[in-house]
C-alpha positions in Angstrom: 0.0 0.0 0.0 1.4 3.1 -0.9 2.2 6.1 1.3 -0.1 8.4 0.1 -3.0 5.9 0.3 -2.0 5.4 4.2 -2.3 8.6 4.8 -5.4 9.3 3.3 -6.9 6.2 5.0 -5.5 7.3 8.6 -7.3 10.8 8.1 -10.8 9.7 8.8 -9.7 7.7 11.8 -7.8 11.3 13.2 -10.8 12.9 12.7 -13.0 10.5 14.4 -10.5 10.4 17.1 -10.3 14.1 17.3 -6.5 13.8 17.2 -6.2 17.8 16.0 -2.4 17.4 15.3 -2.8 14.4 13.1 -5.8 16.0 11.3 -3.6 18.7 10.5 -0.1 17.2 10.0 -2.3 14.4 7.2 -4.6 17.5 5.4 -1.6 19.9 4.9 0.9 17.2 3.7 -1.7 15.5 1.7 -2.4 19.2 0.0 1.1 19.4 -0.7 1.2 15.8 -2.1 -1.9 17.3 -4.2 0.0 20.5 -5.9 3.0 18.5 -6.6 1.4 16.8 -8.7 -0.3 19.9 -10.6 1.6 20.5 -13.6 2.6 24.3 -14.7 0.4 26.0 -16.9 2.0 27.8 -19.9 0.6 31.6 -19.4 1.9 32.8 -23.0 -0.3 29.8 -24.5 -3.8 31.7 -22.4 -2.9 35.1 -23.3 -5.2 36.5 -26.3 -7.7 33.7 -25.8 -11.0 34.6 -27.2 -13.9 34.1 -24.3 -16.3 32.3 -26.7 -13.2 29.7 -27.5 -13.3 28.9 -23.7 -14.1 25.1 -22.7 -17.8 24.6 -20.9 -19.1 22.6 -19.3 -19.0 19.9 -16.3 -15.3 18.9 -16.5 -14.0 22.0 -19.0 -12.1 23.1 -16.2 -9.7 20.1 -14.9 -5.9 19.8 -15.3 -4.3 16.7 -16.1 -2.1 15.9 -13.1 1.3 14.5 -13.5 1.6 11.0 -11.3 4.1 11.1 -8.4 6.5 7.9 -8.0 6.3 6.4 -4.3 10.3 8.2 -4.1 8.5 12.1 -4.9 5.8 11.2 -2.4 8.3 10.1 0.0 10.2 13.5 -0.3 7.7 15.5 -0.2 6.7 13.9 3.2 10.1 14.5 4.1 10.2 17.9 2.8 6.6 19.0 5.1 8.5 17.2 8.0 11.6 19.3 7.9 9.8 22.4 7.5 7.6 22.3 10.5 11.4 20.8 12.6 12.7 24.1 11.3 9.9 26.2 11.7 9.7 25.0 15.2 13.3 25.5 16.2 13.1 29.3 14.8 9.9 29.7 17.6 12.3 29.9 20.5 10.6 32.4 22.5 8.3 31.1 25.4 5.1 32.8 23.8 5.5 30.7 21.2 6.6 27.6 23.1 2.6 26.0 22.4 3.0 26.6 18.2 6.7 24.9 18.4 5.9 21.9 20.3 2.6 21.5 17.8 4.3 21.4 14.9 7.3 19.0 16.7 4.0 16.6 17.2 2.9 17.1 13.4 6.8 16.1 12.7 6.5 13.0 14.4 3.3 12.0 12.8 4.4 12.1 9.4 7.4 10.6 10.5 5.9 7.6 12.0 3.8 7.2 8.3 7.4 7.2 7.0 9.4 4.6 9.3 6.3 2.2 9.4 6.7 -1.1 6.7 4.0 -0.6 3.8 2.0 -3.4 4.0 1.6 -5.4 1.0 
């Protein structure tokens, strides 16, 4: 099972459980897994677009997405987890002493989703 699949499965339980740092360490990480897989539009191709050329419709407005290997997911899990570990060493004040140890907790939730086998 891949990564991203356990941590999409895991949300509903967090949610039930009321587990707040979970529920927030899974949606933001799964967001980010979401735009990295959004691929980059070409502005210079929309420019000078005539309106009545414009898709409609149910549908007229999704992207094709580009499909992450299990090794992209993987780093960009990694990537969320260093980013709150740095964002929660630069709160060093005791004002902020709640936000740091939060996003310590959010760290080692996504952590655990990345040291834990995949079962097959």
């Amino acid at each position: 099972m891949s990564l991203r699949l356990r941590m999409r499965q895991a949300l509903p339980g967090a949610m039930r459980a009321r587990d707040k740092v979970a529920v927030s360490a899974l949606r933001a990480t799964l967001g980010a897994l979401d735009n990295a897989e959004a691929v980059p539009v070409d502005h210079s191709a929309l420019r000078g677009a005539a309106l009545e050329s414009s898709p409609v419709g149910a549908g007229a407005t999704e992207a094709v997405r580009q499909e992450l290997s299990e090794s992209r997911v993987e780093g960009v899990v990694r990537a969320e987890v260093a980013e709150r570990l740095e964002a929660a060493a630069q709160l060093t004040s005791p004002a902020h002493a709640d936000r740091a140890a939060q996003l310590r907790a959010e760290a080692a939730v996504l952590l655990r989703f990345l040291d834990e086998p995949s079962p097959e």
